[in-house]
Every structure is written in C-alpha cells, then in structure tokens.
N, C-alpha and C positions, 0 to 999 in steps of 0.2 A: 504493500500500500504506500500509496507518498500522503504528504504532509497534506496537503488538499483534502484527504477521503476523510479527513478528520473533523468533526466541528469544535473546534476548540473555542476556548470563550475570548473576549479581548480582556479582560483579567480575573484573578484568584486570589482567593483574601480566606486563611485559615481562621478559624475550624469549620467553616461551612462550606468549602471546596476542598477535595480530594488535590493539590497540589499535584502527587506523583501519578495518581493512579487517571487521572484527569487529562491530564497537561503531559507531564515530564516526560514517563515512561513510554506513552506510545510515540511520543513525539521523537524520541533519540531512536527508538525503534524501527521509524522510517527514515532517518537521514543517514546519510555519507559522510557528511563535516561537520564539525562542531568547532565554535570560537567560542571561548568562554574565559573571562576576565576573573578569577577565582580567589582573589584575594591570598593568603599566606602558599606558601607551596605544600606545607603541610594537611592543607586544606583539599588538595586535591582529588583524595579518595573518598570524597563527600560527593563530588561531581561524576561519580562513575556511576548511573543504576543498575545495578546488579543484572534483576530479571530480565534487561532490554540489552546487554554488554554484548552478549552474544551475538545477535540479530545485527545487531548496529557493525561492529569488527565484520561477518559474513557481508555485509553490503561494501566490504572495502573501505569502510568507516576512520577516518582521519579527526584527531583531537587538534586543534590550537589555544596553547593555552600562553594568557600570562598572569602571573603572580608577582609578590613579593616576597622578599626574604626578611626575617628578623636581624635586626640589625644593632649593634653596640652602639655604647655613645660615641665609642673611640670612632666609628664608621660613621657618625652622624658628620664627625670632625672630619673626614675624608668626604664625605659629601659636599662640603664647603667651597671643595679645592676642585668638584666635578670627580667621574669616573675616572678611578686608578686602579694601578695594579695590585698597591694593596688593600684595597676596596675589594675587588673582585676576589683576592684569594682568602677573605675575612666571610666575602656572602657566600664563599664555595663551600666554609668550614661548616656557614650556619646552615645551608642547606643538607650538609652532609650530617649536622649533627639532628636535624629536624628527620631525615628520610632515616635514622638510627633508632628515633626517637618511637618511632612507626611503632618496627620493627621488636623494637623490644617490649611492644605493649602488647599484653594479650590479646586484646581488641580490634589491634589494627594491625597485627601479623599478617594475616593471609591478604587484607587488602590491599596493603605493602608492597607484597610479592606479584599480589598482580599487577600495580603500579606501575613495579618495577618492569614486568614481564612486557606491558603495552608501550613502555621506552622503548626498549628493546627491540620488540617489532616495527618502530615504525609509528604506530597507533598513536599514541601522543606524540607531541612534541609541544616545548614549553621556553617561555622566553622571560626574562625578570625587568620591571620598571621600576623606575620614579616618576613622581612629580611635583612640579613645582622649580620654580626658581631660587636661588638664594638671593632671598631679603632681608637685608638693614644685618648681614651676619646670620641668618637664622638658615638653620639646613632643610633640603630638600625632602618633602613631605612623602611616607608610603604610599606607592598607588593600592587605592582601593577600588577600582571602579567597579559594578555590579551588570556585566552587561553579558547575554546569551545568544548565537547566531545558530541557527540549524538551517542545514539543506539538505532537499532530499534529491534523487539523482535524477529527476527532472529538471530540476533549477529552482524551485518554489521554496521560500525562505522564509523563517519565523525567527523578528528579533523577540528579546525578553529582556525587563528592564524591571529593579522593586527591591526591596528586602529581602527575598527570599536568600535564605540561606542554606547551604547547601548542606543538608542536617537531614538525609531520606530516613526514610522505617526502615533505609538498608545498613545502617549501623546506631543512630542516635537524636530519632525524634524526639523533640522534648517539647512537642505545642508548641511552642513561639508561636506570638500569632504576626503569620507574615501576608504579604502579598506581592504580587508580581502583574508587569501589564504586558500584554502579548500583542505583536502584529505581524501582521498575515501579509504577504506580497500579494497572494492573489485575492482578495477582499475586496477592495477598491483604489485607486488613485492616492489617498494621502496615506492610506497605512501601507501601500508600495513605495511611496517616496522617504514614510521612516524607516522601511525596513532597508532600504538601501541607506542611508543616511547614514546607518548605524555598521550595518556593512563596508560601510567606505571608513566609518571611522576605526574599527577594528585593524581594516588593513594599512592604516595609516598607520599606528601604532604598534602590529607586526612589524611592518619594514622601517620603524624606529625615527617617522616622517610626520609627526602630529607634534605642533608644538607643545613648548612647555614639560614633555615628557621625553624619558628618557627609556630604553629597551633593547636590550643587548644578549645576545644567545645565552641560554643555560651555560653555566661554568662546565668547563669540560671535567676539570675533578670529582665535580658531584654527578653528571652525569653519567661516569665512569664505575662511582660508589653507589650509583642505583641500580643500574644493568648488572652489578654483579651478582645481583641479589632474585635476578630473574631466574624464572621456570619456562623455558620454553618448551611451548605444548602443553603444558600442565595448567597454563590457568585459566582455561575453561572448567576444567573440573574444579576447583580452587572458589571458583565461581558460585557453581552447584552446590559445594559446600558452604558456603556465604548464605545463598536462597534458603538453603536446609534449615540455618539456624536464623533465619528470621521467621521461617513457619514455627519452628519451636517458640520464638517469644512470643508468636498472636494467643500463643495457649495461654501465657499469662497476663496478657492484657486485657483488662478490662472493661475496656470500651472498644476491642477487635469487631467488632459486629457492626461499627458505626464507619461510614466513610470517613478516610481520616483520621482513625483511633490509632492510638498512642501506642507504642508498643515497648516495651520496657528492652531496655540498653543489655549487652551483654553479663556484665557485673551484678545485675538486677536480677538478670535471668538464674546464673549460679547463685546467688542467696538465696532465692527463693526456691533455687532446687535442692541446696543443701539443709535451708530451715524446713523442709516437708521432710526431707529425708530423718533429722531430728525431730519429727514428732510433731511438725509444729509449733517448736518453743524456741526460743532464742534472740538473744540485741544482735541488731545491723548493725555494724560503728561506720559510718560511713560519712566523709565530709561534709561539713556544709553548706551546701547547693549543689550536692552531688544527684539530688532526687531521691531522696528517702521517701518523701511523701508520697510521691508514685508506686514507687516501690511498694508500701505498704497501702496502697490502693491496690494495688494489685493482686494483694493478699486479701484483703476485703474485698475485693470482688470473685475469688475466689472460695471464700465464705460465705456471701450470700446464695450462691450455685447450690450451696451445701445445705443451705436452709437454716445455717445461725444466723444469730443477734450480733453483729458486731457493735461493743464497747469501746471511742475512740476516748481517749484523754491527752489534753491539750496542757498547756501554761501558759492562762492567758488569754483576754478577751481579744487581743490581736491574735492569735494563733487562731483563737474558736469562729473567729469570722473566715478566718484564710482559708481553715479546714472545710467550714461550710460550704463556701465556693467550689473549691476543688470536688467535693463528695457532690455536688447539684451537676458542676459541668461532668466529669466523669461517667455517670450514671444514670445519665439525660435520657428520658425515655424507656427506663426500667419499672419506672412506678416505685422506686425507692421513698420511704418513708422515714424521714432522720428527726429525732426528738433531742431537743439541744438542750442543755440544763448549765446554769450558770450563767455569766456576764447579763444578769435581767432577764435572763430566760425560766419562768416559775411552774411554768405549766405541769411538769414533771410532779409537782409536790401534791396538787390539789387530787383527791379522791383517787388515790393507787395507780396513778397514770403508770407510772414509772414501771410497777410493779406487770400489770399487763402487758405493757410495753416490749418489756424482757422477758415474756415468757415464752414457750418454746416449741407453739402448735399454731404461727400465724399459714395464712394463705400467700402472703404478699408480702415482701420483702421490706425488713425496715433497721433501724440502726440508732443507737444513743452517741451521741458527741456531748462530753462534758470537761469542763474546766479541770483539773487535777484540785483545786481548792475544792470545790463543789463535790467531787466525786470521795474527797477523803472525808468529807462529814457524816455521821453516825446516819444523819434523816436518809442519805442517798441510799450510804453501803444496805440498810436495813430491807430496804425498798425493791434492789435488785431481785429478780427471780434467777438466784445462781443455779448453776449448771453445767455439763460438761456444753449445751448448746452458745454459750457466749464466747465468743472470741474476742479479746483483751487487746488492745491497740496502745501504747503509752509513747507518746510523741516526747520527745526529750526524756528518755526512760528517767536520766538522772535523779530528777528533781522526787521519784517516788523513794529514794533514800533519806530522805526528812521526816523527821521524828514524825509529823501528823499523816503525812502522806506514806508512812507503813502501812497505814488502818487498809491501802487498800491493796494490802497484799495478803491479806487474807479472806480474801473473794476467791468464790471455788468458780472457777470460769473452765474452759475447758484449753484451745488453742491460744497461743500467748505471744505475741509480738514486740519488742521493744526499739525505739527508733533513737542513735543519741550518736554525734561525732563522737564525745567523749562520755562514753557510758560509769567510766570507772570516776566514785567521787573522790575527790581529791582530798587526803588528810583525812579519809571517813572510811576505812578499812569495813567497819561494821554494816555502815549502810552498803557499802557496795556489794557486801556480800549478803546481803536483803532480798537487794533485785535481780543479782544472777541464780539464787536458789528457787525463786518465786519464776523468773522468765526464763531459762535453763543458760547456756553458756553463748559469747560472740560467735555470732555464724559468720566463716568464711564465705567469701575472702572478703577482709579487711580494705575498705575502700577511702584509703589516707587520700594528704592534700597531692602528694606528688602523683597519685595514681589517677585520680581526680580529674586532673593537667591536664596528663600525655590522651587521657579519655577523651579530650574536649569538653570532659561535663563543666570544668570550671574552668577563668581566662587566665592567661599568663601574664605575669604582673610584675612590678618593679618595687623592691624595697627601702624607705629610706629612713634610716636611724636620726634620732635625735635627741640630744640630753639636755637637764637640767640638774642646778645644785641647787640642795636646800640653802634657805636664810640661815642667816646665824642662829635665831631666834627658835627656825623651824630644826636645826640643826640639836640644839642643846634640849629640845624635848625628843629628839631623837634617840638620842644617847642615855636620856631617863630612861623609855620604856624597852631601847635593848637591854638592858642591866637588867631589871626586874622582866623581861623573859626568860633572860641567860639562867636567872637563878633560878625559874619556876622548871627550865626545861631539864637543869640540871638536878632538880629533887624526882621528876619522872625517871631521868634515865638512872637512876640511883634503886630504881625499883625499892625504896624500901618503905615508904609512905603508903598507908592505907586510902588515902584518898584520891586515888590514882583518876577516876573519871572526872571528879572536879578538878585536880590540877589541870587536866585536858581542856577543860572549858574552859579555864583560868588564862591557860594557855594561848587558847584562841580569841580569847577577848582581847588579852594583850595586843595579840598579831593585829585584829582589825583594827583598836584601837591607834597605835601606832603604824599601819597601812592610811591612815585616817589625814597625817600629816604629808604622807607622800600626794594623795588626791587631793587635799587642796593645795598643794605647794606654789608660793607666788608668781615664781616664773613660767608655768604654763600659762596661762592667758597670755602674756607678751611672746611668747615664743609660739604659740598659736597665731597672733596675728601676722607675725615676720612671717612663716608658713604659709599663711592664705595669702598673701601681698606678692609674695614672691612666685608665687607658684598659681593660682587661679588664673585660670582666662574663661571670659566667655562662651557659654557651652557645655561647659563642661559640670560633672555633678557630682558636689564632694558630700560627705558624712562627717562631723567632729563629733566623737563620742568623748561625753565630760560625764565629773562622776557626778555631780548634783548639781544643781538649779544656780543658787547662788555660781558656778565656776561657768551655767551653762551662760548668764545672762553677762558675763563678763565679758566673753570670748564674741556673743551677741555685739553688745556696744563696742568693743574694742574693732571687729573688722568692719563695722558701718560707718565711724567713723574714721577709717582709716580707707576710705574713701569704697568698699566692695560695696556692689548692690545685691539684690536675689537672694538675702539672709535669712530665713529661718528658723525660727525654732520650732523644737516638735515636742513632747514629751505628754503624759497621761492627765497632766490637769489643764493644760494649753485648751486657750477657750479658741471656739470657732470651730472649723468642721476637719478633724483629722484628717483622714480620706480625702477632703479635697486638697487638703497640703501638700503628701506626695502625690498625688495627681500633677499636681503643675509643678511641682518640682522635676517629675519623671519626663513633662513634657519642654517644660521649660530651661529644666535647669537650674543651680546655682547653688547656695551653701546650704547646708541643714545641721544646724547644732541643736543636739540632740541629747539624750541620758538614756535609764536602760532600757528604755521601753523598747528600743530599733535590736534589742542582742538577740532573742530568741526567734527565727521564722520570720518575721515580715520581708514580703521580698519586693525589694526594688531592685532589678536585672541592670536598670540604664545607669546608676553609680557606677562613675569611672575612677574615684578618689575618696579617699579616706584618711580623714587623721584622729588618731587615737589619743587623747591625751588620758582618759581615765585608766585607771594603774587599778589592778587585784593580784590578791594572790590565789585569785583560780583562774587558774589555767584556762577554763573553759572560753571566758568569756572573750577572752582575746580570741578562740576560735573561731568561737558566734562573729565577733565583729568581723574580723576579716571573711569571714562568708560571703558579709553584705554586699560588699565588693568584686568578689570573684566570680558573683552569679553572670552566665553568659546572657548577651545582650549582642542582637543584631547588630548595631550601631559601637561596636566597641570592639576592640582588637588587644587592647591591653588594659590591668586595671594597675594603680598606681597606690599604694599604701604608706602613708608617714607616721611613724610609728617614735614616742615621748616618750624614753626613757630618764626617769631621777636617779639619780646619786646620791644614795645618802651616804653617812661616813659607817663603815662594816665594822663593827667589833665582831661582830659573829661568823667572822671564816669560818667553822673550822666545822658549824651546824648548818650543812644546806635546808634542814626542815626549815628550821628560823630564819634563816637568809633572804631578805628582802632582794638584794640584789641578784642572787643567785636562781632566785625566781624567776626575776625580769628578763634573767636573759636566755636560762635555760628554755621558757616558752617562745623567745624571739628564733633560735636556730633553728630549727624546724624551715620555719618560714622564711630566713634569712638564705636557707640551704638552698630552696626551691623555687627562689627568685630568679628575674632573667638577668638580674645585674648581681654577679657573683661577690662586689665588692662589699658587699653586704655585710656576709660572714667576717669578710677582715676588719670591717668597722665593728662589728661585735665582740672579736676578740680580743681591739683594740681598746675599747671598752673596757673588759676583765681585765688587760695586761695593767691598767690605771689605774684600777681599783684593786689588784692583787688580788684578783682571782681564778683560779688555774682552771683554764677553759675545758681542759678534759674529765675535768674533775662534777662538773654540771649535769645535774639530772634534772628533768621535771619535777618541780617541791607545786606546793602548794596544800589550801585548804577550802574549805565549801563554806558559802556564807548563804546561809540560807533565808537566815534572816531577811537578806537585802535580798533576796533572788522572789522570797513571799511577795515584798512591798511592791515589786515590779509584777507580780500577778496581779494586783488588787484593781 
C-alpha cells in the first residue's frame, strides 16, 4: 500500500488518538525514506517501530537522521571558536559513550544491537548539528528540531511536525500527553507546498546549506564503535523478540483494551513478575518518577480482574487528588467505583459505608483510596471488612513505620503492595522492620536513580554544589548541642543504662533540635538570591525548596527585589487557588518557592531547575526533591539541580550516626556520581578534604522525622 491508501488525520493529540497504531506505524510501513530530526542520538531507538521495521527495510527503506550529541562545558568553550578537531573527537567520545550507555542497559540491549545492525546495513545513516550563532560570547545552542518526512515509492510524502516524542509502546510509553500535525502532498495545494517546504528544509540541512546551522557527518570513531556491535542477519529476529515482549507487557497493562493504553516499561514488567511470583507481597524501591504509580496501577488492575477490593493509601491530600486522577483516567470506562476517605472526604463514616464498601461479594468493581492519616484511625481500621479479598496498596510505604500508622499493619488484607524510592526508615531499624514483615521483602530489580537514566524514565541533569558557614552566633549554639549529643550518644553506646529507648528519643530530639540551626542558617536566603540572579532566565522553571515559611518569604522578597519576576510561592496554607498556581507556572514559567508540601508525589514534569536550600537529616527527602526535577518533560533535554550545602564546625568525626556533615554529603554522592558534569564529585570531596572528613569513610546516616513529615500530611 502507499501513503495515499491511508486516511490519516491532519493531527493527533494523546490520549484520545492512537499516535502509533493510527498514524506512525502504518505510515513507516508504506514508505522507503524517512528524514527524521530526533533530537539526542541516544534517542534514536525511540524512532525505530518495531512491528512496521520489517516491512519498511523489505521496501528498500533508507533512514536520515540528524541528532545531537551531549556535550561538556569544556565543548561549549570549543563551540565558541566554531567546529574543531577537538570538538569532534570530544562529540565522538560522547556519542560513543551514549551508544555504551544502550548497550549496557537491560532495556535497550537488543535495540542497540539493532541500531547498530541498520548502520551497518546501510538503513540508517545519521549526521550531528548545531545551532545558532555565537552571541555577545554565548555558545552555540543544541539543535532540537522536531521534524518527520516519509515517502513512499510513488513519490507521495507526509511531513510531521508537534511534540510528539519518540516514546512508542515499543519500549516506554508513559502518557505524555503529546500531539503532532500531519501533511499530506496529495490532499491539496497548500499542504503540498508545506510538505515540500519542509522537504526542502530537511535537505538543506543534510547537505549542511540552511543557515544558522551547522551539520557534519557522524564521527567516524563512533560510527566504527557502533557497527561493531552489529548482528548481521540476526536482527530481524532480535526484532521478533522486541514485538514478543511488548505482547507480554499489554498483559499487564491496564488500560490495554483502550486505544492508546499504557503499557508498562520493561523494569515494571519484571516486578511485577517477580512480586506475583512472591505471592503477591513485596516494596518496589524504585526512583522517583520512575513510574511507581503505574506500576502499581497495574497491579490494581490486575486485582480488580480478580474481583478484590483494592485499598490504596496515600500521604496527603496532594497525593489523594493525584491518585484520584490517575485511578478515573486509567480505568475510564470500566465502571470502577472508588470511595475516597480523608482530605474532607466523610462519606465513608456515615451509616457503615465503609464497611459495605469493602466487602467481598460486589457485582461491579470498586476500590477505597484513603489518606495514610485517615486510614491509621481506630473509626477507619474498625470499619474495614478484612479479608484475604483486599489488596493493600501503601504509596510511600515508608511513612506506615510511624508509631500511629503501625495501627495499620495489623489489617488482615490479603495481597500487599508497597511503593517507596527509599523504603528503609532511616535511624528507625524497628519501624523498618514493621513494614517489611507486614508487606514481605524489596522485589527485584531495584530500580535506582542511575538505572532510572540510562531507562529514559528520568532526564539527565547537571549538578551544582554550594556552601554556606554558620554565624558566629549560629556557630556557638552549634557546639552547645554537639556536646550534649556526644555525651547522650556516648551513654547508648556504653550499653549500660536502663533507659536505653529514651536516651534514643533524647537523642533525636537533640539531632532535630540542632538540625534546626543549620535550616534556618542566615546565609541561605543571600546565597539563594546570588543563585537565582545568576542563573534564571526566562522560560525557564525553577523549585526553591526552604524549610519553613518564615526562610520561604525571605528568599520570596529577596529575589523580587533583586529585580526577578514570575515568583511564587506555594505551600498548604497559601490563600488562592493551589492548582491554578502550578498550572501557570507549568505553562508559564518562572520561580516557585516552596516548603514541604512539593517533597512527596506532586508532579510537575516541565521543572527544569531546582535549588535546595532546606537541609535534613533524612535522606529521603533530598530524594523526593530531586525527583521533582528529573520527571521527563517533552520540552526538556536536561534538568539542572543547585544543591546548599552548611558547614558547621564537626567535633563529631569520628560518629557518622551524629555527623551533621557527614550526612550532607554522604546523600549528595549518589547524585553527584550520576550527574552529567562529573566535576561534581570533586567538589564534594573537596568539600570533606576542608572539613577533614575522609570521603571513603561516608555512608548514608541519617534519621526519620516524623513529626515534621505528619505536619506536611495535614
């Protein structure tokens, strides 16, 4: 068939258009050539459709592509001076370290290979841009252009032009809602003259002849280091194997019955084949906008199949709205029936709703979603009709390690889910082993931030450190409550005190207390505005996480008048209408100073920039926040994170539990490690060497503050 036998539409706007199965797939299916402008080069095995690869290569089928490469500062500085040699043998390393990068992900192994295999052949062929000129010193900008040409062996051409990003159901749909605008040469007169327009511009830009832009053959180094890595003859089947295991995810997706339904990611697919293989029981640890939620949508939709009750629990009337959404779009057209309880939702309480609700012989599928406050109260837990029919859903499993949220681990439920980047509480040995005895053990594989990455689930981002020293003032209460730590920690590790659980408490009162002088410390707010001053432009969409009101409305005044516009604030008692705030911030742009209400689950994808200035000593929350940031976003290629580190003065080398600073940093390397500016880690070390403290010697310390973690439910 050619492009013609098709009715295609003139555009597609997700989720109420099948994008692939519509549009993409039969369309590559009848052409010969494809021009497609694909942003990173890594990007490229996003652009291949599986089930149409075949067809398309049989018809003689010829790829052109151009991309970008990831590029160092040091290369931006080479940018300056125009294309050089060591330019090119810097984008050869990045390219060669990106096609490695594939390669050694489980994920993107075989499509790699076939990547590699269609070099090889012939089938692709790919060239690298810039653009942009150098202005006032300022280097030449990534090309991103977003632009699709197809022909089929008649001559009849379809450009495409939009958002769409190259994310199929053939390795890592994830909803975005995107769109794309299509024209057709043979339709009429003006969508003949864009599609040649767009045609003409493409080949401008192959043969390196469109101003402003610059385009020069793949490096032959990396070209050389991809071909090695081909199968020839082998990846049609390679192929087949690819198609195989997208049939296997539609099994656990969801919403597979719907055009254009979701179908969970490779990583998703093994958990949830390994947590049924346990029984049913088990924590995900998986990053931060890696797609938990899905994930365990996906486990809930496979529970209602079953004819349970699923019990979801949240932290948080910002989670309980987000889950709502997600479980309404998800399950659209199932007749699902979902009873919310908590954030002002009462219905549950009046005349044994609840109790009905959850019992275990309905007709029509239905489900509770409640607050983790709400669900640990005696009126809820009583109300439930337990059973082995409830399936147990705990979103941030963590938080049910809290003395009152125990109550609800002794609900007799049957299948048990727990969802948390960092499920283990930190300093809370007892509670952690609460919710791994109640939810059974972390189900492989373990899905960290570096695995996260190379997955595409989350964006590649840039690190940058920044200190402050305490006041004098702040300094000399610093050195009061290490003493009266030192001494309390040294009667625990003395074991010889009867009072062992209260020194504990004692112990962490102290911590927060004296954590207490580092979050307000004076010099954050001034070193926040230098921050935003230096660093904001237009367009762009930052997060300042502060640890309370008073530090947020400082940072507030300090960057308005120091001349930034588009400032916000956000937090749980801010009058006005939440929801419409990041709304225009998402669309608009501009600063959001913030507290903790932004740490758990609210997603904003379009944040390109983050600065941390609130300091804990749990670990967790620096996870949460950086999350916010790394969630993928059509409109975003890299996310950027400035991270406030204090200095206080250590008497306590020699105790990491107690180590203020040895906290600080041990939760920065991680993240320092997995940045795309490696300089990171030697600014961290640089760091400890200042402070005399021996960087190999760093583990992740920390403690759980529950207290503060309640107040941000409330």
């Amino acid at each position: 068939m050619n492009l013609s036998s098709y009715n295609f539409g003139r555009s597609y706007h997700k989720p109420a258009d099948d994008l692939a199965q519509d549009f993409y797939l039969p369309a590559l299916e009848a052409s010969v050539s494809y021009d497609r402008a694909v942003g990173f080069f890594s990007s490229t095995i996003f652009i291949i459709a599986w089930s149409s690869l075949k067809a398309f290569a049989k018809n003689g089928g010829k790829m052109r592509l151009i991309c970008s490469p990831i590029l160092s500062e040091g290369d931006h500085e080479a940018l300056r001076e125009g294309y050089s040699r060591k330019l090119e043998e810097s984008t050869s390393q990045s390219l060669c370290q990106s096609f490695q990068d594939l390669l050694d992900n489980d994920t993107f192994h075989k499509p790699a290979v076939v990547l590699a295999s269609l070099v090889a052949e012939g089938i692709i062929d790919c060239k690298i841009a810039w653009i942009g000129k150098d202005l006032s010193g300022r280097p030449r900008r990534l090309f991103h252009d977003k632009l699709g040409i197809l022909t089929d062996k008649v001559g009849n051409k379809i450009a495409f032009k939009g958002s769409m990003n190259e994310t199929w159901p053939a390795l890592s749909q994830d909803g975005n809602l995107e769109s794309v605008d299509v024209f057709a040469s043979w339709r009429d007169e003006g969508e003949q003259a864009r599609v040649s327009d767009e045609a003409n511009y493409f080949d401008q830009l192959w043969d390196n002849a469109y101003p402003g832009v610059e385009v020069h053959p793949f490096p032959e180094t990396a070209r050389n280091k991809i071909i090695s890595s081909a199968e020839a003859g082998h990846w049609p089947e390679l192929v087949d194997e690819i198609c195989l295991e997208l049939e296997e995810a539609a099994r656990w997706s969801p919403d597979a019955s719907r055009m254009g339904g979701r179908k969970p990611r490779p990583h998703q697919i093994q958990a949830l084949d390994e947590w049924e293989r346990q029984g049913r029981r088990g924590v995900f640890k998986h990053a931060t906008g890696s797609g938990k939620t899905f994930t365990a949508l996906c486990a809930i939709g496979d529970a209602l199949s079953r004819n349970e009750v699923p019990l979801i629990l949240v932290p948080g009337e910002l989670l309980l709205d987000q889950w709502l959404e997600e479980i309404k779009g998800t399950f659209e057209g199932s007749n699902l029936a979902i009873m919310v309880c908590g954030g002002g939702h009462n219905k549950w309480r009046k005349n044994n709703n609840l109790r009905r609700w959850t019992r275990s012989n309905h007709t029509t599928p239905r489900a509770v979603l409640s607050t983790i406050q709400t669900a640990s109260g005696s009126e809820f837990l009583s109300q439930i009709s337990q059973g082995e029919h409830i399936f147990l859903v705990a979103d941030e499993v963590h938080r049910l390690g809290a003395t009152k949220a125990q109550n609800i681990l002794t609900t007799v439920v049957g299948p048990r889910l727990g969802l948390s980047a960092t499920p283990e509480r930190a300093g809370d040995p007892t509670g952690t082993k609460a919710i791994f005895d109640y939810f059974g053990p972390i189900v492989p594989p373990v899905f960290g931030l570096k695995e996260a990455i190379a997955a595409k689930a989350l964006t590649p981002y840039f690190y940058n450190v920044h200190t402050v020293r305490l006041t004098s003032d702040e300094g000399d209460q610093w050195r009061s409550y290490s003493k009266r730590i030192q001494r309390v920690y040294a009667r625990i590790l003395s074991g010889g005190d009867e009072e062992g659980v209260n020194l504990s408490r004692q112990l962490q009162n102290l911590l927060i207390q004296r954590a207490r002088i580092v979050k307000s410390a004076e010099g954050k707010t001034e070193l926040a505005a230098q921050v935003l001053k230096e660093n904001f432009s237009d367009g762009q969409r930052w997060i300042v996480y502060c640890d309370d009101q008073s530090q947020m409305h400082e940072v507030t005044s300090s960057a308005k008048s120091g001349g930034l516009k588009s400032v916000f604030e956000y937090h749980s008692e801010m009058e006005g209408d939440k929801q419409e705030t990041l709304k225009f911030f998402s669309e608009r742009g501009g600063i959001v100073v913030s507290i903790r209400c932004l740490d758990e689950g609210v997603d904003i994808p379009s944040v390109t920039h983050a600065l941390i200035l609130a300091s804990s000593k749990n670990p967790r929350e620096f996870v949460q926040r950086r999350g916010r940031v790394l969630r993928r976003h059509a409109q975003k290629n890299f996310a950027h994170l400035h991270d406030v580190l204090v200095l206080p003065e250590t008497d306590d080398e020699d105790q990491p539990e107690v180590s203020f600073l040895k906290g600080e940093l041990a939760r920065a390397i991680e993240f320092g490690s997995n940045a795309q500016n490696p300089a990171a880690v030697f600014d961290l070390k640089r760091i400890a060497a200042q402070a005399g403290v021996a960087w190999e010697d760093l583990t992740t310390v920390g403690f759980e503050d529950d207290e503060e973690e309640a107040e941000a439910s409330e």
